[in-house]
C-alpha positions in Angstrom: -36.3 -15.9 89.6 -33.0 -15.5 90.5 -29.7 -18.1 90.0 -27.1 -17.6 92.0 -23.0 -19.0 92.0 -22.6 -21.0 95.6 -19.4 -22.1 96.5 -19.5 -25.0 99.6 -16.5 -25.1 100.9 -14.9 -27.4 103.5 -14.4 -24.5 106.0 -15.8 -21.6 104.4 -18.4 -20.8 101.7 -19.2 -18.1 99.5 -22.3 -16.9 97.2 -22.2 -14.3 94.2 -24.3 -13.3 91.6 -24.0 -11.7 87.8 -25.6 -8.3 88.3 -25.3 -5.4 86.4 -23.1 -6.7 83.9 -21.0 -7.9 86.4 -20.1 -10.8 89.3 -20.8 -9.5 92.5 -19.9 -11.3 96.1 -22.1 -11.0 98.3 -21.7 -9.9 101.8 -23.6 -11.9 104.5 -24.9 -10.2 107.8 -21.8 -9.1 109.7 -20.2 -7.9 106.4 -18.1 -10.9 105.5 -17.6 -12.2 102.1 -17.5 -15.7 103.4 -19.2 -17.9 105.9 -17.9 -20.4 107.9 -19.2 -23.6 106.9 -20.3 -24.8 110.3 -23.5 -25.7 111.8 -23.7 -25.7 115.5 -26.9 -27.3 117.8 -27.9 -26.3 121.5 -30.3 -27.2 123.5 -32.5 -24.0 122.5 -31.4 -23.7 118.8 -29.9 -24.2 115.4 -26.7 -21.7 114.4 -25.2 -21.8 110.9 -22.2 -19.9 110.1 -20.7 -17.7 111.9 -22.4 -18.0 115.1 -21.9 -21.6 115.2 -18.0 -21.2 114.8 -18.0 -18.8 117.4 -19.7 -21.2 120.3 -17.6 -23.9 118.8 -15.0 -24.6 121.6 -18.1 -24.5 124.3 -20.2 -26.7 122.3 -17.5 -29.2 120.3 -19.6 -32.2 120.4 -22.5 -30.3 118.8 -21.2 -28.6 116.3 -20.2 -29.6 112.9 -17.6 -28.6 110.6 -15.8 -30.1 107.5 -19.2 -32.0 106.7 -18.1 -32.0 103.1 -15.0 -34.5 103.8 -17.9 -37.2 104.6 -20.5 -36.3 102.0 -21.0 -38.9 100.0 -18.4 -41.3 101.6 -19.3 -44.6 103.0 -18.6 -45.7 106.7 -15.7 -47.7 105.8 -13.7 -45.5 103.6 -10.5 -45.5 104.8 -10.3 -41.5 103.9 -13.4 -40.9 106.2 -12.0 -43.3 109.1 -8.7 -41.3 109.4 -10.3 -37.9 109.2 -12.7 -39.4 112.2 -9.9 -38.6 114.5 -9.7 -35.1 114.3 -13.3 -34.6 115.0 -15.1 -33.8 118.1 -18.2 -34.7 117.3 -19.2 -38.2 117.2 -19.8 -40.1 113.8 -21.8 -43.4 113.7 -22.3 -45.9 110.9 -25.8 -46.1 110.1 -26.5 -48.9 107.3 -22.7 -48.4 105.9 -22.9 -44.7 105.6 -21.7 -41.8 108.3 -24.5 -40.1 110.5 -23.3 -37.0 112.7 -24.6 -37.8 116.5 -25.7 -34.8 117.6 -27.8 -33.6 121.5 -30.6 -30.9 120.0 -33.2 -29.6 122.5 -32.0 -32.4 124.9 -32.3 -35.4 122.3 -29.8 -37.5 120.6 -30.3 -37.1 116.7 -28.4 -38.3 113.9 -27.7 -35.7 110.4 -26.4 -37.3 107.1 -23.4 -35.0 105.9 -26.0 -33.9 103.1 -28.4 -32.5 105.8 -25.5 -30.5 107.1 -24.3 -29.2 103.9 -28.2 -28.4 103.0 -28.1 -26.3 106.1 -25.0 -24.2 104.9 -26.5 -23.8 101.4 -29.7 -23.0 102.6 -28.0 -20.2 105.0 -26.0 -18.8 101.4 -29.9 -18.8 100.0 -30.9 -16.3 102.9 -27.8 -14.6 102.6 -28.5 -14.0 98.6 -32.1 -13.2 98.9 -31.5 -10.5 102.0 -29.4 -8.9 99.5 -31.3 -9.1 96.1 -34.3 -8.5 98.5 -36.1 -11.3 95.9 -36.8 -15.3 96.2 -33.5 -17.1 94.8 -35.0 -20.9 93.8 -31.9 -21.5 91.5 -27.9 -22.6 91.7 -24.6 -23.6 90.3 -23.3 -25.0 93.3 -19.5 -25.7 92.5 -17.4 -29.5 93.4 -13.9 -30.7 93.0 -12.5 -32.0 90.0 -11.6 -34.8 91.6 -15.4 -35.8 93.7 -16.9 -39.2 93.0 -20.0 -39.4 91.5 -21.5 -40.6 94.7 -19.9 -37.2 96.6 -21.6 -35.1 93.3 -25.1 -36.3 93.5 -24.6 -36.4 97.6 -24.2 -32.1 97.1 -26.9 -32.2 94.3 -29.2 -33.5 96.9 -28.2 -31.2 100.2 -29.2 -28.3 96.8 -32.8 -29.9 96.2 -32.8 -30.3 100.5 -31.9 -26.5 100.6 -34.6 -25.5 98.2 -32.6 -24.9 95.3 -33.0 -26.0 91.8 -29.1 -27.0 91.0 -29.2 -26.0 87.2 -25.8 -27.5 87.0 -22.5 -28.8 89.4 -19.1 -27.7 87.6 -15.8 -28.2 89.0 -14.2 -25.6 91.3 -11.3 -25.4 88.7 -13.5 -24.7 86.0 -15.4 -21.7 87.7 -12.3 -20.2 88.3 -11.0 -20.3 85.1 -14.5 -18.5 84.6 -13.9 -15.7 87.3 -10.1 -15.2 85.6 -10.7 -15.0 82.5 -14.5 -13.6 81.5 -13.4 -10.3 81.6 -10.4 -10.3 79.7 -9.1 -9.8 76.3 -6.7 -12.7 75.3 -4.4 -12.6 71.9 -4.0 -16.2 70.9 -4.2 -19.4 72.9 -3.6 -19.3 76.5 -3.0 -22.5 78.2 -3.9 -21.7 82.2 -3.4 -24.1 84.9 -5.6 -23.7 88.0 -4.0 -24.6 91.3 -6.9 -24.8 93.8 -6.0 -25.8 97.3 -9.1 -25.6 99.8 -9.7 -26.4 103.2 -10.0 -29.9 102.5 -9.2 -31.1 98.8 -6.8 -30.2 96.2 -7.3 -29.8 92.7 -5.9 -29.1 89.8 -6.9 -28.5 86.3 -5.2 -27.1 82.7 -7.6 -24.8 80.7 -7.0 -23.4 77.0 -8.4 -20.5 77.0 -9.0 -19.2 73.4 -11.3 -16.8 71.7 -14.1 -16.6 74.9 -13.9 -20.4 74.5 -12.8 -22.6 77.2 -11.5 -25.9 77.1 -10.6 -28.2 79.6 -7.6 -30.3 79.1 -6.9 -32.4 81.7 -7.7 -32.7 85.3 -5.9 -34.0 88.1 -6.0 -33.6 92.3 -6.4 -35.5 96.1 -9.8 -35.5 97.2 -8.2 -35.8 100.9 -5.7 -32.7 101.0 -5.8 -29.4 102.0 -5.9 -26.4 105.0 -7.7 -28.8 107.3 -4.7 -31.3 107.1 -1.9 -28.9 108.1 -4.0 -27.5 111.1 -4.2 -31.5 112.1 -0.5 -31.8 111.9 -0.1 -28.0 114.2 -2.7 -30.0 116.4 -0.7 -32.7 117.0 2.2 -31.4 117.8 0.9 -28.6 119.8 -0.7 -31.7 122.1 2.3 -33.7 121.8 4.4 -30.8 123.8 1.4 -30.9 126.4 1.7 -34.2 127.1 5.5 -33.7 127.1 5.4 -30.9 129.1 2.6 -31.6 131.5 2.3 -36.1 131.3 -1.7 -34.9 129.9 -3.5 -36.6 126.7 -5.6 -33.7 125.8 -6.5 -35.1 122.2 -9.2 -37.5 123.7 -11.4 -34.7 125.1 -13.5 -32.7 122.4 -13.2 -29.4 124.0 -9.7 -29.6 124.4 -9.6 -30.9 120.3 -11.5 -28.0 119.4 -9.7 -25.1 121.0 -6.5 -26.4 119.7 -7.6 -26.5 116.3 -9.1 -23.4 116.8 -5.9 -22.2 117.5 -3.8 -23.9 115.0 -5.7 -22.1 112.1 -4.7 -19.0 113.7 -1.2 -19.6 113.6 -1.4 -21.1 110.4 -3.2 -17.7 109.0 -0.3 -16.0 111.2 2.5 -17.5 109.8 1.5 -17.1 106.3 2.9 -12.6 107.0 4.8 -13.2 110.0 8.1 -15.4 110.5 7.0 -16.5 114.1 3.6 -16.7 116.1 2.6 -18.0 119.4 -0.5 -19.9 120.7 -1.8 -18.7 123.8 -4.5 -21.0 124.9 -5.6 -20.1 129.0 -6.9 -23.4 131.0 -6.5 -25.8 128.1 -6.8 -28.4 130.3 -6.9 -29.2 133.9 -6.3 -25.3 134.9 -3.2 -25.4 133.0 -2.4 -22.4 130.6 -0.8 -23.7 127.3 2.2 -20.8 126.0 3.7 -22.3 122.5 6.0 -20.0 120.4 6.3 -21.5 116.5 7.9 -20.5 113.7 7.1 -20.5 110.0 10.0 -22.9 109.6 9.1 -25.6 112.0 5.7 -25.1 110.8 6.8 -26.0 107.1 8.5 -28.9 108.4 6.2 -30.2 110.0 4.2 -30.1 107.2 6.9 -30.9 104.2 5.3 -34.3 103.2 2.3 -32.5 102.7 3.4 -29.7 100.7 5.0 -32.0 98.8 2.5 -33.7 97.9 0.5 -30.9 96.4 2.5 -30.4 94.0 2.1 -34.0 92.6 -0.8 -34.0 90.7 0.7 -30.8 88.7 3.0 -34.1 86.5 -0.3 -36.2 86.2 -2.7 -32.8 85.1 0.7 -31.8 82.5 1.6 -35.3 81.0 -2.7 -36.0 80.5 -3.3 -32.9 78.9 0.2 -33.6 76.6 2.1 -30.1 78.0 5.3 -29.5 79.4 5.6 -26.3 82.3 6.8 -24.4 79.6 3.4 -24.5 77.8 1.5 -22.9 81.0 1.2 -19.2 80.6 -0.7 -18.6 83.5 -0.6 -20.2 86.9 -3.8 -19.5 89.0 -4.0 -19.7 92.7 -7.4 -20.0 94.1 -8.6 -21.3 97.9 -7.3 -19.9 101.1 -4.4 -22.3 101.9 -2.7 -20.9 98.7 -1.6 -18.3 100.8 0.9 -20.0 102.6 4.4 -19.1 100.9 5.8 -22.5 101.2 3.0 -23.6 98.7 4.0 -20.6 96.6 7.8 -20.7 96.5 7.5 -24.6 95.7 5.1 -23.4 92.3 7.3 -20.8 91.7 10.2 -23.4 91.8 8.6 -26.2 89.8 7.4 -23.6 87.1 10.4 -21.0 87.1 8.1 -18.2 86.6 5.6 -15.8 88.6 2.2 -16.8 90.0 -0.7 -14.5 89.1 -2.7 -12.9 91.9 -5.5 -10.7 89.7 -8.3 -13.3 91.6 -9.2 -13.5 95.4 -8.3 -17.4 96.3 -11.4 -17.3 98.3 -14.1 -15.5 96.1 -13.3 -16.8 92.8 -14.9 -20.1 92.8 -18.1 -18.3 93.8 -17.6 -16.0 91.1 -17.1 -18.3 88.2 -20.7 -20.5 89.8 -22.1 -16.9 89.2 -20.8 -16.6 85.9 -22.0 -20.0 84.6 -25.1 -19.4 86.3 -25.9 -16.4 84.4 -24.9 -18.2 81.2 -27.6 -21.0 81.9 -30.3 -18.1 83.0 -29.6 -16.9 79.5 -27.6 -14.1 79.7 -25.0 -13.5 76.6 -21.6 -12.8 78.5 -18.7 -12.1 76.4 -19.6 -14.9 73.9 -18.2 -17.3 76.7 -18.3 -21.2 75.8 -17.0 -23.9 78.2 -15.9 -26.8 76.3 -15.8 -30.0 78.5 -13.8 -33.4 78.1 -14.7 -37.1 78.3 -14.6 -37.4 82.1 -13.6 -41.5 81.5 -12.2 -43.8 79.0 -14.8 -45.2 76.6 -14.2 -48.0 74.7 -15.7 -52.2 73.9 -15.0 -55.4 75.1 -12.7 -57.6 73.4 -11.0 -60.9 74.1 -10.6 -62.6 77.8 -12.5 -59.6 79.1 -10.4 -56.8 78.2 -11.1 -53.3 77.4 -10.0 -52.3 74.1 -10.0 -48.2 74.5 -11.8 -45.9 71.6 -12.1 -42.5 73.0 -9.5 -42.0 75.6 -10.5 -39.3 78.3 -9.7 -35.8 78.8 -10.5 -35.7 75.0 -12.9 -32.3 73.8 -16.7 -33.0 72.7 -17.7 -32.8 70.5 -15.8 -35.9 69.4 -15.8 -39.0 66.6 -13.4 -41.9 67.1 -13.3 -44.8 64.6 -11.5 -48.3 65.6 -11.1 -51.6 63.6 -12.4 -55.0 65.3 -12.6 -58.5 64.1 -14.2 -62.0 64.7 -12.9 -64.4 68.0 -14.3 -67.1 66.0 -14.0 -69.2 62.9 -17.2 -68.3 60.7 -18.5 -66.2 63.3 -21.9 -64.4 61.5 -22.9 -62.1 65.0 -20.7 -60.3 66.5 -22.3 -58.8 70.2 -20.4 -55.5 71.0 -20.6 -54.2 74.9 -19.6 -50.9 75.1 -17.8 -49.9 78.6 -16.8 -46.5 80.1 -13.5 -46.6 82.5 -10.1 -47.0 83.8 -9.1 -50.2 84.6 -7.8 -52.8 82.1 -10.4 -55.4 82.6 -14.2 -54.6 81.6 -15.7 -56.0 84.8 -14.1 -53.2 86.5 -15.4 -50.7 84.9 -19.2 -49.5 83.8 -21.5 -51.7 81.3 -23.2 -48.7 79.5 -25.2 -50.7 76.5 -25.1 -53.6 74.6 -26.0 -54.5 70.8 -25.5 -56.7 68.5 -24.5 -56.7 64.6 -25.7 -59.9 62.5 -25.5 -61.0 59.0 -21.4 -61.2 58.9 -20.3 -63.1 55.9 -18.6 -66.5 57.5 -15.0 -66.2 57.4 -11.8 -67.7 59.5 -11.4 -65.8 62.9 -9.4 -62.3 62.3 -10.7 -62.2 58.8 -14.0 -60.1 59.0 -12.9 -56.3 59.3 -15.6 -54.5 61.7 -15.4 -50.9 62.2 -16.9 -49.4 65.5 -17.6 -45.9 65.1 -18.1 -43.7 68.9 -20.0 -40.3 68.2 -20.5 -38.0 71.1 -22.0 -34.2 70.6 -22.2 -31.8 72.5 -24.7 -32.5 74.8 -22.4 -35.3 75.7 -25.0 -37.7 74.2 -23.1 -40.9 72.8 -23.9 -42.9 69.5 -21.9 -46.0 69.0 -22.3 -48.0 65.9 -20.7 -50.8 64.1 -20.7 -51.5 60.8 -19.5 -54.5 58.1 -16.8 -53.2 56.2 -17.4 -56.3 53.5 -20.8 -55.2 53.5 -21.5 -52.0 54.5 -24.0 -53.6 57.2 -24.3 -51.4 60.3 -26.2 -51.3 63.8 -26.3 -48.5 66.2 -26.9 -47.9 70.1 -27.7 -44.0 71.0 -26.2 -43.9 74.8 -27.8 -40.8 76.4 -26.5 -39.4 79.7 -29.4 -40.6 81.8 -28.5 -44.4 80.9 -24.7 -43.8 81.7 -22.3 -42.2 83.9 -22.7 -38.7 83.2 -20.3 -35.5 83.2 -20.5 -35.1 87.2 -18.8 -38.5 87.3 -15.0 -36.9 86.9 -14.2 -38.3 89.7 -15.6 -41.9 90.9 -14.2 -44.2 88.1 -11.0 -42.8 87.6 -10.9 -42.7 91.4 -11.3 -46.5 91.0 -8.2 -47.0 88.5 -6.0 -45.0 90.6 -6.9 -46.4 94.4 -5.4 -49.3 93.8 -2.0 -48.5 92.6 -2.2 -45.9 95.2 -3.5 -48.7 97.8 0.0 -50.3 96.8 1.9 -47.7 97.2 0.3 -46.6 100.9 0.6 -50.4 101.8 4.5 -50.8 100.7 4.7 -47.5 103.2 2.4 -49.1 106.0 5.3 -52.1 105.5 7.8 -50.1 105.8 7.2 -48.4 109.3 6.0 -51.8 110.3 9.4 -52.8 110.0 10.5 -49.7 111.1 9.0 -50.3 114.1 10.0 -53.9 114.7 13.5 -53.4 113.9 13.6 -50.5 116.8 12.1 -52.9 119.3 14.4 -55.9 118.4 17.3 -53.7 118.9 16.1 -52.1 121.9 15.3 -56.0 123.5 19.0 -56.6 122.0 20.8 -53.5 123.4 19.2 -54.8 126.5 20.3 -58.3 126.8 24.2 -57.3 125.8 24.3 -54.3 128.9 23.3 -57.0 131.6 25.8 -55.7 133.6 24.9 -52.0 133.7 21.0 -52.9 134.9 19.8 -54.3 137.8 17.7 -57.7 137.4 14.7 -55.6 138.5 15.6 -53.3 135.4 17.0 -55.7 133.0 13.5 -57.9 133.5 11.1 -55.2 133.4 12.7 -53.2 130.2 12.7 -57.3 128.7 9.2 -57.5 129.3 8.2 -54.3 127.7 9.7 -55.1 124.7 8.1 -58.7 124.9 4.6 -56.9 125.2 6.0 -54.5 122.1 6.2 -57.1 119.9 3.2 -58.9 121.3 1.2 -55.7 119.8 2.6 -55.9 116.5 1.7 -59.4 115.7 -1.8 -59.0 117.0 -2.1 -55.8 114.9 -0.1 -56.6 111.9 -3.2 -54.5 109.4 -3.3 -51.5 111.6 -2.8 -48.2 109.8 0.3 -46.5 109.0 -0.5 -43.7 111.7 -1.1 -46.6 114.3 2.3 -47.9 113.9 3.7 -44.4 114.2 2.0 -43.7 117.0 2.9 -46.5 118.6 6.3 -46.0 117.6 6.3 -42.2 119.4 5.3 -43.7 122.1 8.1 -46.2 122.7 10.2 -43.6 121.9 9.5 -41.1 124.5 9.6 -44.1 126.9 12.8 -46.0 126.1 15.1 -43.1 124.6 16.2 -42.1 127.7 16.9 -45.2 128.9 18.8 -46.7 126.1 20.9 -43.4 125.9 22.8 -43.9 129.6 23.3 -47.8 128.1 24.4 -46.6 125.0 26.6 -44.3 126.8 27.9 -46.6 129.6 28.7 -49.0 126.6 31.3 -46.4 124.6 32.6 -45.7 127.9 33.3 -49.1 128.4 34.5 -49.7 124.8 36.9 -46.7 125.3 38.0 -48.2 128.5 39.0 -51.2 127.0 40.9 -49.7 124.2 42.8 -47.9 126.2 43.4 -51.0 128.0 44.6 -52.9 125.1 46.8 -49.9 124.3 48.6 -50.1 127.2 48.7 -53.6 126.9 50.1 -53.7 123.5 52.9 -50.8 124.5 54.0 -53.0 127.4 54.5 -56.2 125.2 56.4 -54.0 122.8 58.3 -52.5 125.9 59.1 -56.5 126.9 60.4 -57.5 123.3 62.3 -54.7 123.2 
């Protein structure tokens, strides 16, 4: 049997396999190296790939894309509730967790995001097998650093769904550290930071690369960035000219959705060679042809946040892993939205040196999944050894609940940490100790992997009693903890293996946990802040109003007056809408006051300049009198 390197992507995925000494990509059917990860239904049949993206702006409602931005999401994430909006297909909550509504052969059914993605890996299984011309039961199917545990086994089950035996799921960062570096001959160290930017997540990870062995440093990256995000933002302004242009809200109707975003990746895929491209889209809606010239700097505006903001985890990935830029040797692109040269100039920038290109973005996550594959199957490649990292802190439980840290994570396994406890209590004789893996600062956050206890401690006054606890992992990633009576050499041990714990796939949830809420704090003081935004605007608006009585008729004066009334009306009955909301609802009292308050704005210097001139004249003819 045969094990193969699968890379799911969010909009495109690609299979390859080690073959003749080598890792080969392998083409599907039409000759492409990649295949669209969508999944289309009809009322006849099923179409995966690139058959389903082609019928997608006919059939928007039936066809699925981006499935792997809701695998292994709940309902209610706020993530998976945003990215609702940009899809035409309709997503239902069924017992707190998404379901894709679907009409197939004429009957409403409902697909979990891991039936979807079993689909696409079960099309890369034919795709493999046409071309080995031999049964293909095995895969490393590749995630982001930065998936939850929940997202990991969600893809580990769409694998056993598809067929496959998942022999392992490695991080996209990893296999591409794989795929750049297998077949080269390094002198020294070489510290290698992997900048993978997808369709729909961002990650990024430092590697040591040294002697065939790879180590993994640190890891660091936004589950909820990437390509799909900057065609949303082309997307919305493309429909915010139409409705400018033409008074039409196409964004509510899926076929219209779909043929925009259709033609927003275009011009995205333009723009990343050409200065300027146009989007040329014929009866978009109502019989009306949609004409839309952009260039690439309007497009990078648009998108600046954005960009910005993939370059953010680059600080966290450098200060974990204890490296300044001048440390990195290699910077690695890999995924397809890499290509844009904003995202390249602002690397070059941050790093002050050149980006190496010796890896296709899009193939080289496949190929690494291939390499580690082969490595599994047995095959002796190079001498290669991929050293992994405690995913999440480990540590016990001391006072008031808090988690007093022993191994840190991002540290290499194998690994041995030894830390000095003490009694809470006066004469204590048993001391229970709770080991914990995590994040957060109290225990109860974080994961309760075992307990046991150590007895026989010689009475003593609190703090007295010196107890050393001793964490032993190897490198199977098995953990032994043990504590042991310094006084008298008493010891206990625990052997924590990784079917009783969180295991390596879990890079993502926990530390996820630590970091959503200081990030919820920081989205929150934003939310706030166009709240007020938005408040402040109307007030002044209602104001601006009430002092240009004059210029308005009472028809005009009571109706603007009442607007702003009904404004503010909205704001205190949806004071814990999303930051987007009030934005939105801040465009749109924009586009319908601006005018307005302009001419008043305008009638009001007139009249200030009026009446300076006035006084002017009035203080040169008292001047003229006392003269």
């Amino acid at each position: 049997m045969v094990a193969v390197g699968i890379d799911l992507g969010t909009t495109y995925s690609c299979v390859a396999v080690w073959q003749n000494n080598n890792v080969k990509v392998i083409v599907n059917e039409h000759g492409n190296r990649t295949t669209p990860s969508f999944v289309a239904f009809t009322h006849r049949e099923r179409l995966i790939g690139q058959a389903a993206k082609n019928q997608a702006v006919v059939n928007p409602k039936n066809t699925v894309f981006a499935a792997k931005r809701l695998i292994g999401r709940r309902y209610d994430d706020m993530g998976l509730q945003m990215d609702l909006r940009h899809y035409p297909f309709k997503v239902i909550n069924e017992n707190g967790k998404p379901k894709i509504l679907i009409e197939y052969r004429g009957k409403m059914r409902s697909f979990s995001p891991e039936e979807i993605s079993s689909m696409i890996l079960f099309r890369m299984k034919e795709v493999a097998e046409a071309y080995l011309g031999k049964n293909v039961d095995k895969a490393v199917i590749t995630v982001p650093a930065y998936f939850t545990d929940a997202q990991r086994q969600a893809t580990r089950l769409a694998g056993s769904i598809a067929g496959l035996e998942v022999i392992r799921i490695i991080n996209e960062p990893t296999a591409a550290a794989l795929a750049f570096g297998y077949d080269k001959k390094f002198s020294g160290e070489r510290n290698v930071l992997i900048y993978d930017l997808g369709g729909g997540t961002l990650d990024v990870s430092i590697i040591t690369i040294s002697d065939s062995v790879y180590e993994v440093k640190a890891t660091a990256g936004n589950s909820r960035l990437g390509g799909e995000d900057f065609d949303n933002r082309l997307v919305a302004y493309f429909a915010e000219d139409f409705k400018k242009r033409y008074g039409k809200e196409v964004l509510r109707y899926g076929k219209c959705l779909k043929r925009l975003k259709s033609a927003a990746e275009k011009v995205k895929l333009s723009l990343s060679s050409a200065a300027e491209a146009t989007v040329h889209i014929e009866s978009l809606y109502d019989r009306i042809d949609y004409h839309k010239p952009i260039s690439r700097v309007l497009f990078e505006d648009l998108c600046s946040d954005l960009f910005e903001d993939t370059i953010k985890p680059i600080d966290k990935a450098l200060k974990d892993a204890r490296m300044s830029k001048s440390h990195i040797h290699d910077i690695v692109l890999v995924g397809g939205s890499t290509r844009i040269p904003k995202i390249k100039d602002l690397l070059k920038e941050f790093f002050n040196k050149d980006l190496t290109s010796s890896i296709n973005p899009e193939e080289a996550i496949a190929c690494g999944a291939a390499i580690q594959a082969a490595i599994l199957s047995g095959h002796k490649i190079n001498n290669l050894l991929l050293v992994d990292v405690v995913p999440l802190s480990l540590g016990v439980e001391t006072s008031r609940g808090m988690m007093f840290k022993v191994i840190e994570r991002n540290t290499p396994i194998p690994c041995r940490k030894v830390k000095e406890i003490t009694t809470l209590e006066d004469y204590q004789n048993c001391m229970t100790i709770e080991v914990f893996e995590g994040e957060r600062t109290l225990t109860k956050d974080n994961l309760l992997l075992g307990v046991f206890e150590l007895n026989n401690i010689p009475p003593a006054p609190r703090g007295v009693a010196k107890i050393d606890v001793v964490f032993d992992i190897d490198a199977n990633g098995i953990l032994k903890v043990s504590a042991r009576d310094k006084s008298t050499g008493n010891c206990e041990t625990i052997t924590i293996e990784n079917t009783h714990r969180l295991s390596k796939s879990d890079v993502g949830r926990m530390i996820a946990d630590a970091e959503k809420f200081r990030e919820e704090d920081i989205e929150n003081r934003i939310r706030l802040e166009v709240r007020n935004q938005l408040e402040t605007y109307i007030y002044g608006v209602k104001q601006t109003v009430v002092d240009s009585l004059e210029s308005l008729s009472s028809n005009e004066c009571a109706s603007l007056i009442g607007e702003c009334k009904d404004a503010i009306a909205w704001v205190e009955e949806n004071m814990d809408c999303f930051r987007e909301e009030y934005e939105r609802k801040m465009s749109e009292l924009l586009r319908r006051w601006s005018a307005t308050i302009s001419k008043l704005n305008q009638r009001w210097r007139h009249r200030a300049k009026r009446q300076r001139s006035e006084n002017m004249k009035n203080d040169s003819t008292t001047i003229t009198e006392v003269e």
